[in-house]
C-alpha positions as CSV (number, residue, x, y, z in Angstrom):
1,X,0.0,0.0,0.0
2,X,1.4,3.3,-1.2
3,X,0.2,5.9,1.4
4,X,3.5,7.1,3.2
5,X,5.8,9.6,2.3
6,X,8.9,11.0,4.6
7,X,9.8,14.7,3.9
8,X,13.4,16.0,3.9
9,X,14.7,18.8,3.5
10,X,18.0,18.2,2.6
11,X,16.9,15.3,0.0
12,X,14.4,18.0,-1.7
13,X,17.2,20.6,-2.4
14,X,19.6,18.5,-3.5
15,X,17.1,16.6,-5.7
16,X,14.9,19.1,-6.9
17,X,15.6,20.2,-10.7
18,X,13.5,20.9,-13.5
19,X,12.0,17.8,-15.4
20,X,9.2,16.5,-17.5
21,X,5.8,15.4,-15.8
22,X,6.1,12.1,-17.5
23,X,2.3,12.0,-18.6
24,X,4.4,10.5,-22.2
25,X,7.2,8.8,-22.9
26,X,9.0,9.7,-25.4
27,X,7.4,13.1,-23.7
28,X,6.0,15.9,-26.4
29,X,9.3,17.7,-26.1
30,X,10.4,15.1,-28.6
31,X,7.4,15.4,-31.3
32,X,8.7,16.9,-34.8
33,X,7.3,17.4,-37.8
34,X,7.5,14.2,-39.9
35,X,4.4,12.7,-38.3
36,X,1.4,13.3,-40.9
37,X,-2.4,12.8,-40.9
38,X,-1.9,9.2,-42.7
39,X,0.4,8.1,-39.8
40,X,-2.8,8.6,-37.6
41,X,-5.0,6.8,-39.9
42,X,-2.6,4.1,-40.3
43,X,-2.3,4.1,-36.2
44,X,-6.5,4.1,-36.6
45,X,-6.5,1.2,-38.2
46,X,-4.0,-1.1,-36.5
47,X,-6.0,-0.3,-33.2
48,X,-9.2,-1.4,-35.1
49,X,-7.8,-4.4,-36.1
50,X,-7.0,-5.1,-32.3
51,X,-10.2,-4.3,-30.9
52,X,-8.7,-2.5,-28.7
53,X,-10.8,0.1,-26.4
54,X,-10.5,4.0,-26.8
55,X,-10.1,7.1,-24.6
56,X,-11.3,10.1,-26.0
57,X,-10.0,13.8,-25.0
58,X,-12.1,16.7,-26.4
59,X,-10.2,19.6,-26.2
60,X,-12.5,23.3,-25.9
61,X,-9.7,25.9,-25.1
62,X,-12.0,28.9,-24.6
63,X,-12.4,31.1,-21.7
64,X,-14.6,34.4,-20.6
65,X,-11.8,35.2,-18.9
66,X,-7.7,35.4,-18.5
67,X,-5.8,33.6,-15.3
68,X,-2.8,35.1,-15.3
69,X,-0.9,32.1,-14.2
70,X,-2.3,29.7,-16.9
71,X,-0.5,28.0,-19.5
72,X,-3.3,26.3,-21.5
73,X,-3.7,26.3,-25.2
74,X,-6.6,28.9,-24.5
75,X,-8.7,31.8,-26.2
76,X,-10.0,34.3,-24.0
77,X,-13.3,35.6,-25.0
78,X,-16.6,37.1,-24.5
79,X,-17.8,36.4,-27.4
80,X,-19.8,33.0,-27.1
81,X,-20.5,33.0,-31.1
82,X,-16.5,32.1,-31.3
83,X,-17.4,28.1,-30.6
84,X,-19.8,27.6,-33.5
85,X,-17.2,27.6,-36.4
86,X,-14.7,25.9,-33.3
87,X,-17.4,23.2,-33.7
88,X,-17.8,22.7,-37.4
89,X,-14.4,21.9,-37.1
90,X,-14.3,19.3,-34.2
91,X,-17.2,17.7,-35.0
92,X,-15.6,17.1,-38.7
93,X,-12.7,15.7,-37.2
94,X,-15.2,13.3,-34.9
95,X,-16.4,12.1,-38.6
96,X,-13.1,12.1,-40.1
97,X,-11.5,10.0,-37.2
98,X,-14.4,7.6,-36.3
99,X,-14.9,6.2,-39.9
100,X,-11.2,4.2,-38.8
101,X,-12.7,3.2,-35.5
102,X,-14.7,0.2,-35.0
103,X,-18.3,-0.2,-33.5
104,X,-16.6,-3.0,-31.3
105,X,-14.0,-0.4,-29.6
106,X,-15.7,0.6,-26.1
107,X,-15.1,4.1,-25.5
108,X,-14.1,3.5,-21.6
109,X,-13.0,6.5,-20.8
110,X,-13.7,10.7,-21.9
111,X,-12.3,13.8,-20.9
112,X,-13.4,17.2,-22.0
113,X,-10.6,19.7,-20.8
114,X,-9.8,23.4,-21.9
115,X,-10.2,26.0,-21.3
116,X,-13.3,26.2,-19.7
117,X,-15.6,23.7,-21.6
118,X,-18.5,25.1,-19.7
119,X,-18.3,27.9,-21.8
120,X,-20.3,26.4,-24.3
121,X,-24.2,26.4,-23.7
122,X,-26.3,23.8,-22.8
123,X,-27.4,23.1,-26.3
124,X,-23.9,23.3,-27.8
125,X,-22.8,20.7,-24.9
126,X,-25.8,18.3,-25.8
127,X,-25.1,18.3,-29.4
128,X,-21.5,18.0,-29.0
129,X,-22.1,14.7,-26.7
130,X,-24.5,13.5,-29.2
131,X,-22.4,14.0,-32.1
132,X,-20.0,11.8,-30.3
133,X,-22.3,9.5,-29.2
134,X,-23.2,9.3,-32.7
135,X,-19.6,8.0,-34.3
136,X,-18.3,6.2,-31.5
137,X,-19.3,3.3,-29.0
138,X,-20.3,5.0,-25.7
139,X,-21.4,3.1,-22.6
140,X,-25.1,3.9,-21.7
141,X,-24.9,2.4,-18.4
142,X,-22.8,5.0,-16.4
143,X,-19.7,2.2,-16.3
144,X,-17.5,4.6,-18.3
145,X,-15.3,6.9,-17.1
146,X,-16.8,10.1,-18.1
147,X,-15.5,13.8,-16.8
148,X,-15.5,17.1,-17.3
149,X,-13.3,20.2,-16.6
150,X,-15.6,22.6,-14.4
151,X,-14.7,26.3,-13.5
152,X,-17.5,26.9,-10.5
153,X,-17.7,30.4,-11.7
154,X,-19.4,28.9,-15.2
155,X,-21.6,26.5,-13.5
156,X,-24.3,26.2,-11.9
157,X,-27.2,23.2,-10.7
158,X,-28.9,23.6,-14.0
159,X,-25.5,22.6,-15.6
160,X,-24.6,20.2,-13.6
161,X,-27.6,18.7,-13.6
162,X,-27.2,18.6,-17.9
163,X,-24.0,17.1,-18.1
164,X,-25.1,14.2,-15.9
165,X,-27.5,13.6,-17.8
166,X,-25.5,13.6,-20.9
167,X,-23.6,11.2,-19.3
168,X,-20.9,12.6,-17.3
169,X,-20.4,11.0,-14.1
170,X,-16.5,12.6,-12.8
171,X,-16.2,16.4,-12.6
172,X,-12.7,18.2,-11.6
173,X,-13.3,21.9,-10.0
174,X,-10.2,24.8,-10.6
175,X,-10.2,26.2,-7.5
176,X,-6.3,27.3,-7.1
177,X,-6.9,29.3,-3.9
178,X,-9.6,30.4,-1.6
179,X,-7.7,33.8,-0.3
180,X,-9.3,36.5,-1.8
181,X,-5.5,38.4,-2.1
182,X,-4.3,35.5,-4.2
183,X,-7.2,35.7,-6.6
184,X,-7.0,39.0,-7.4
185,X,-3.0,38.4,-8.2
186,X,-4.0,36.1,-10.4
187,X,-7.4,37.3,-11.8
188,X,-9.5,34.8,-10.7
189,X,-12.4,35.9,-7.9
190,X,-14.2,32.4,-6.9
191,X,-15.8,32.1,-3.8
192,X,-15.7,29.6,-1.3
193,X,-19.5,29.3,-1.9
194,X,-19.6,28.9,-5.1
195,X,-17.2,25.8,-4.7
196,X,-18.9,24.7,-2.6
197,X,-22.6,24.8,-4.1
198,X,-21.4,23.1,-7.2
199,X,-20.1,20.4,-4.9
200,X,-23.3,19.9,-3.4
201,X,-24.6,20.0,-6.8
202,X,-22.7,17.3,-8.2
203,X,-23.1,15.0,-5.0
204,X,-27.0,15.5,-5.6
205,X,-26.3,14.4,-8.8
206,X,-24.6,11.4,-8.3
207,X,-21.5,12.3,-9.9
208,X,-18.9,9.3,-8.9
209,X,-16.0,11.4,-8.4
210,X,-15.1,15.4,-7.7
211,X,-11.5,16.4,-7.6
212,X,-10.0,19.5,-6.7
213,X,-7.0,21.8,-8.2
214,X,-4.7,23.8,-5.7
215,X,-1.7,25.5,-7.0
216,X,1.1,26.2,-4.2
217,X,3.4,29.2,-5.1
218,X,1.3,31.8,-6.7
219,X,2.1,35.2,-6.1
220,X,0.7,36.6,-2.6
221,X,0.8,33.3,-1.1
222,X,2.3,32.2,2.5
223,X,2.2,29.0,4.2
224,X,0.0,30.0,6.7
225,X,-2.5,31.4,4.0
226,X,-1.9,28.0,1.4
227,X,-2.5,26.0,4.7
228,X,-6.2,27.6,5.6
229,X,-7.1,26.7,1.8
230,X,-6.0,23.0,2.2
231,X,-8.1,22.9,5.6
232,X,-11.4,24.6,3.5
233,X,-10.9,22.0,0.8
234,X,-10.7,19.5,3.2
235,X,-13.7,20.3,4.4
236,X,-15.4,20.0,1.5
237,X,-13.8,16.0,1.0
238,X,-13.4,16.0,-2.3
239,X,-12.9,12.4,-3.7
240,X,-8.8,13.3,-5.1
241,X,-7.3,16.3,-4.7
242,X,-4.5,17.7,-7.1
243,X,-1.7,20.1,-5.4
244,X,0.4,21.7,-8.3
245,X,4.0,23.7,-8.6
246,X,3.6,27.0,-10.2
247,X,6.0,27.3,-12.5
248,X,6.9,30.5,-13.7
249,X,8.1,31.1,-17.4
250,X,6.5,34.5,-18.5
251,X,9.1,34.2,-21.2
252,X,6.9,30.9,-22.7
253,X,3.5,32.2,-21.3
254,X,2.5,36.1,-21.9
255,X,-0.3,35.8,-19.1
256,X,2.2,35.6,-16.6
257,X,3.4,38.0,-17.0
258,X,1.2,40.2,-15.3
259,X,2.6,38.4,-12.2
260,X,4.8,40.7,-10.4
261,X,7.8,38.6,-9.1
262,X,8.2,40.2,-6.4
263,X,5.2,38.8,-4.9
264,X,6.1,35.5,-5.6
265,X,7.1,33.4,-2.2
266,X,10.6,32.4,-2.1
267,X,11.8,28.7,-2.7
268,X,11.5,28.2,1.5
269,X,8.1,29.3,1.9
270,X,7.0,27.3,-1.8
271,X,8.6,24.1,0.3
272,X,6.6,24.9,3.7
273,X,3.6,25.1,1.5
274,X,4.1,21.6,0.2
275,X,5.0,20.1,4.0
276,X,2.1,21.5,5.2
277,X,-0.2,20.2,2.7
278,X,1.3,16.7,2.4
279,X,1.1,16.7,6.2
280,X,-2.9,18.0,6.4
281,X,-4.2,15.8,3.8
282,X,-2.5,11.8,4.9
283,X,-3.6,13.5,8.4
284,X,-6.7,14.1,7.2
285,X,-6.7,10.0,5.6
286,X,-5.9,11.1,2.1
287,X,-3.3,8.9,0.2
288,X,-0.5,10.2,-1.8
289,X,-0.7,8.5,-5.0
290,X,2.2,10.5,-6.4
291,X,3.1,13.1,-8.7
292,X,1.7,15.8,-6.6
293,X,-2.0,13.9,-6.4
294,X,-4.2,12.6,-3.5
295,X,-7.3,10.8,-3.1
296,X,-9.8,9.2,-0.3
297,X,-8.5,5.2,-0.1
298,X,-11.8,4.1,-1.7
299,X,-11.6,6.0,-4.7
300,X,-10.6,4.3,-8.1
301,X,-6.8,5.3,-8.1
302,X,-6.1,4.3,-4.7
303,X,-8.2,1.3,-5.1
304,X,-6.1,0.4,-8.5
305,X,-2.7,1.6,-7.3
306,X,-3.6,-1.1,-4.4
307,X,-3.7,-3.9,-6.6
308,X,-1.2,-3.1,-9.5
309,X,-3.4,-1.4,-11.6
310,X,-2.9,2.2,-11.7
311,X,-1.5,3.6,-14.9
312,X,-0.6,7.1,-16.7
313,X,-1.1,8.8,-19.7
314,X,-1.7,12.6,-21.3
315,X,-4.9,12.7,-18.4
316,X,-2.4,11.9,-15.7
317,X,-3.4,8.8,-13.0
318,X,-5.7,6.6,-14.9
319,X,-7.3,3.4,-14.9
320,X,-7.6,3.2,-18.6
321,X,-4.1,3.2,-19.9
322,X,-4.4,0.0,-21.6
323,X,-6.7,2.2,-23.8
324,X,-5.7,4.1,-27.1
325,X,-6.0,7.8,-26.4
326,X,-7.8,9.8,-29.2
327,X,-7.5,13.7,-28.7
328,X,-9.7,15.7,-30.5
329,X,-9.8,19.5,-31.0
330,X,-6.8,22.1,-31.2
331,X,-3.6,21.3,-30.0
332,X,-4.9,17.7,-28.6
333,X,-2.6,14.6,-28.4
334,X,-3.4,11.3,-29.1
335,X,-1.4,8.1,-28.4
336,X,-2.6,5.4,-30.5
337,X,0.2,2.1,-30.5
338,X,2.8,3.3,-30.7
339,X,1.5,7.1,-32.5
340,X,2.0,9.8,-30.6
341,X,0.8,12.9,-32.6
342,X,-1.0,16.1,-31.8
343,X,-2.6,18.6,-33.6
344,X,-1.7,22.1,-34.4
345,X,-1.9,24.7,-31.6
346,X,-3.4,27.3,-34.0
347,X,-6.7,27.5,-33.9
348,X,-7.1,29.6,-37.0
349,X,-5.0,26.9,-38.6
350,X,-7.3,24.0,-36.4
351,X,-10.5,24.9,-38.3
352,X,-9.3,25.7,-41.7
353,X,-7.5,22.0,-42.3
354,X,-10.6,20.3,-40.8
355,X,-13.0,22.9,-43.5
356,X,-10.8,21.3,-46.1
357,X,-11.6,18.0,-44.8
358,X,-8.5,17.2,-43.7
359,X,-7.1,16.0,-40.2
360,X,-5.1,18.7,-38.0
361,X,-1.6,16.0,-37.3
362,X,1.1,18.4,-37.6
363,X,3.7,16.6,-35.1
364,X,4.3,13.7,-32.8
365,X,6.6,10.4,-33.1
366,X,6.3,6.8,-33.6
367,X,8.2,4.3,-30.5
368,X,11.0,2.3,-31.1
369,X,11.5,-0.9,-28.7
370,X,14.2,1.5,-26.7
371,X,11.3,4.0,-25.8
372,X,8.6,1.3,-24.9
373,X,11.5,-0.1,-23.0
374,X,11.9,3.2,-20.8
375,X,8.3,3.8,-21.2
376,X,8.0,0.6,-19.2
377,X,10.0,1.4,-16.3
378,X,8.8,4.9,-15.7
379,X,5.5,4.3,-16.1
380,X,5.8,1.3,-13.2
381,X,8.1,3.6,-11.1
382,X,5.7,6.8,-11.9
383,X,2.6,4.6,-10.7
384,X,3.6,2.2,-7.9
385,X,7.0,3.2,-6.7
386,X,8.3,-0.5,-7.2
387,X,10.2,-2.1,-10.2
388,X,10.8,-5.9,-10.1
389,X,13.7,-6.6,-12.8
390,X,12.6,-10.1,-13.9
391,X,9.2,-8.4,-14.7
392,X,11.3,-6.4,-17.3
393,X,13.6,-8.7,-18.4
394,X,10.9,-11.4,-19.2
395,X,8.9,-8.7,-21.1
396,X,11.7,-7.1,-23.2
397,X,14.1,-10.0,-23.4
398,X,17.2,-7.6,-21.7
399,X,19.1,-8.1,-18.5
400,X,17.9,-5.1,-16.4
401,X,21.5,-4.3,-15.3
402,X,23.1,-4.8,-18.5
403,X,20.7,-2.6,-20.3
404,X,21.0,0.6,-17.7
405,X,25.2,0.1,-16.7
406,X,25.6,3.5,-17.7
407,X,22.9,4.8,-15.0
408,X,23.5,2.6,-12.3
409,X,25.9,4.6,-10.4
410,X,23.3,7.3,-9.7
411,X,20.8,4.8,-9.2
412,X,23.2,3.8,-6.0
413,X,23.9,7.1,-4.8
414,X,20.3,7.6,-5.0
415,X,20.0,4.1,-2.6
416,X,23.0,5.7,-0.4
417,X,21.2,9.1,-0.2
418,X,17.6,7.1,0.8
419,X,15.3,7.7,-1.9
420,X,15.7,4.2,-3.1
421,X,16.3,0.8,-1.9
422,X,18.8,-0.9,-4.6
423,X,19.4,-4.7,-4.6
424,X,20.1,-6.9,-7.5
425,X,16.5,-7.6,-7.9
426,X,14.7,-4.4,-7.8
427,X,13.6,-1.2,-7.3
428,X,12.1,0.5,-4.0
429,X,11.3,4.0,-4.0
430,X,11.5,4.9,-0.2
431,X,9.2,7.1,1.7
432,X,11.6,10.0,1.4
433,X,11.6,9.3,-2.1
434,X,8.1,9.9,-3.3
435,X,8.2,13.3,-3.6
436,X,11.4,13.4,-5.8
437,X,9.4,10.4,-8.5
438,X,9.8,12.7,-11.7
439,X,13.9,12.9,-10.7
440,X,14.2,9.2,-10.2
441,X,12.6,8.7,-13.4
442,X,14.8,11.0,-15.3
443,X,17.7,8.8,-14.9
444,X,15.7,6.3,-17.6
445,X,14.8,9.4,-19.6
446,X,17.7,8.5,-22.9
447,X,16.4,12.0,-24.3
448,X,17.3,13.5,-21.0
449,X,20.1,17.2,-22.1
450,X,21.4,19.5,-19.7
451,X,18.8,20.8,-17.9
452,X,16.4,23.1,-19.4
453,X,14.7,24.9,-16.7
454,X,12.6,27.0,-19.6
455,X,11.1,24.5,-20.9
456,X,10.4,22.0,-17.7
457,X,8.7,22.9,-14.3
458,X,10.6,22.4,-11.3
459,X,9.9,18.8,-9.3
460,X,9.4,21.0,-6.2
């Protein structure tokens, strides 16, 4: 059971770099430009011939209004007329992609993310659900995973009362922070109450699972401050609970910067906030299932990290990884075999390819055995903080230490220094190690350069 974690200090700064969140691997830093709509299609087809099941990720990237410390593909607008042409395109690309999909392929799990995918209306959100519905093989018996992207401030019961009943049964609030000084740093005013109400309408509703976003080191925060909002959201128990680093690049993201630095906590305070809150949620009987989420132990990713079946993909922790992941809408990945491509980033660009009936591939790579290799080992380290070597070996036909000599020195400094537990037959990441996953992981990473702290977050 995977519920501990032991903080140090010392560990944390020696440890903490900037790295890749490992929802890929290969991760997107790596896509380039030889990947083409027929690579998809080919992709398509080999996944048909397998039967195997799909996740689908419908990206809507617009927003009535700007968070200054978001790094989305977004459009901010008030002008709700902007999706209808947005959704001539998408649901073109639902026909274009689905006549390569087979009636037989269970769509097990959906995401719609953004953006704020609220910002459509009720009638737009029906007959986008139906349109899908319409081309691919949905459950109709609530067993699929089915969730939605909320903003509370776009909500309310009316809403959440249609998108259960269009079939959506997991919701995931942005809440960031409850201090009203952090929210106006960052331009985004959200009461308490109106978390909470659209909690209490989703539980009404019988929505299986709510999760929660906090983001530790915006500007304005303290750890005294951060730590009220983890009690608040506490109170309101939401099923999982993701914590997220701020990272900072106003050189990659224009919102931010209409962050003042100065009013961003130092690097002591942004680890205080982290103690604190891994300390007040396992107090509070949360498990840590890594990668800076939590959840209640009878929710699905405790409940599969339990018994070996937690996975990971572009929508984080999953249960569905076995699945082939269709994205959908600008600047969407998909990861289909051993396809991963995404679609242009230009929305301009998005719906003029898909008016010409063409798919919107501009990027992405195809796996050799080396990367499904490493893939392998991350994705078990990444997910269950154990690696048994003859699991590898027997599954890639390799001798674990013969394949990673060139690492293995770090990998015993990392045993000497605690975060591991190194023997000749595995891999134990200790307590003290669970926090620093994404740095243990790197050491497998064979596209790993020189640090490049403006294109990476920091682990911490």
């Amino acid at each position: 059971m995977i519920d501990s974690i032991r903080w140090d200090a010392g560990l944390i700064r020696r440890y903490d770099k900037a790295g890749p969140r490992y929802t890929s691997y290969p991760t997107a830093l790596q896509f380039h430009e030889g990947i083409q709509p027929s690579d998809m299609l080919q992709a398509l087809s080999e996944s048909r011939s397998a039967a195997r099941d799909l996740s689908l990720y419908v990206h809507v990237p617009f927003c009535a209004n700007i968070c200054y410390y978001c790094a989305c593909n977004k459009v901010i607008t008030k002008d709700r007329s902007r999706a209808v042409p947005y959704l001539q395109a998408l649901y073109r690309e639902i026909e274009l992609v689905s006549e390569h999909v087979g009636a037989g392929q269970n769509v097990e799990q959906l995401h719609l993310g953004g953006g704020t995918p609220t910002f459509l209306s009720h009638g737009q959100m029906r007959g986008l659900i139906s349109k899908i519905r319409q081309h691919f093989t949905l459950h109709d018996d609530d067993d699929g995973d089915y969730s939605i992207e909320i903003d509370p401030r776009e909500a309310d019961w009316s809403t959440m009362g249609m998108l259960r009943e269009v079939g959506f049964n997991r919701v995931s609030f942005g809440v960031q922070d409850i201090d009203p000084a952090v929210q106006r740093a960052v331009n985004r005013l959200q009461s308490l109450e109106q978390t909470q109400a659209i909690m209490d309408a989703a539980r009404a509703l019988e929505y299986r699972s709510i999760n929660i976003d906090l983001i530790y080191g915006l500007p304005k925060q303290s750890p005294a401050s951060f730590a009220r909002t983890v009690e608040a959201i506490i109170d309101l128990r939401p099923d999982r609970l993701s914590i997220f680093n701020y990272a900072h690049m106003p050189e990659r993201f224009l919102p931010q910067r209409r962050i003042m630095s100065a009013d961003l906590p130092i690097a002591a305070a942004k680890l205080a906030m982290l103690e604190n809150s891994v300390r007040q949620l396992t107090d509070a009987g949360y498990r840590y299932i890594g990668m800076d989420h939590f959840a209640l132990p009878d929710d699905s990713l405790s409940l599969a990290q339990e018994c070996g079946d937690l996975q990971r993909n572009f929508q984080g922790y999953t249960t569905h990884g076995h699945c082939d992941l269709i994205g959908l809408g600008v600047s969407s990945i998909s990861q289909v075999g051993d396809l991963f491509c995404q679609n242009t980033s230009d929305i301009k660009a998005y719906q003029h390819l898909l008016g010409e009936g063409q798919l919107a591939t501009v990027r992405g790579l195809i796996s050799g055995a080396e990367d499904r290799l490493r893939r392998a080992v991350i994705a078990q380290l990444i997910c269950h903080f154990n690696l048994q070597f003859a699991d590898i070996e027997s599954r890639f036909g390799i001798v674990f230490r013969d394949a990673f000599a060139d690492i293995w020195p770090a990998l015993q400094q990392m045993h000497t220094d605690g975060l591991v537990c190194l023997s000749d037959q595995s891999i134990e990441v200790l307590p003290a190690g669970r926090l620093l996953i994404r740095s243990i992981c790197m050491l497998f990473d064979a596209y790993q350069q020189p640090v490049d702290s403006g294109r990476f977050s920091r682990i911490i």
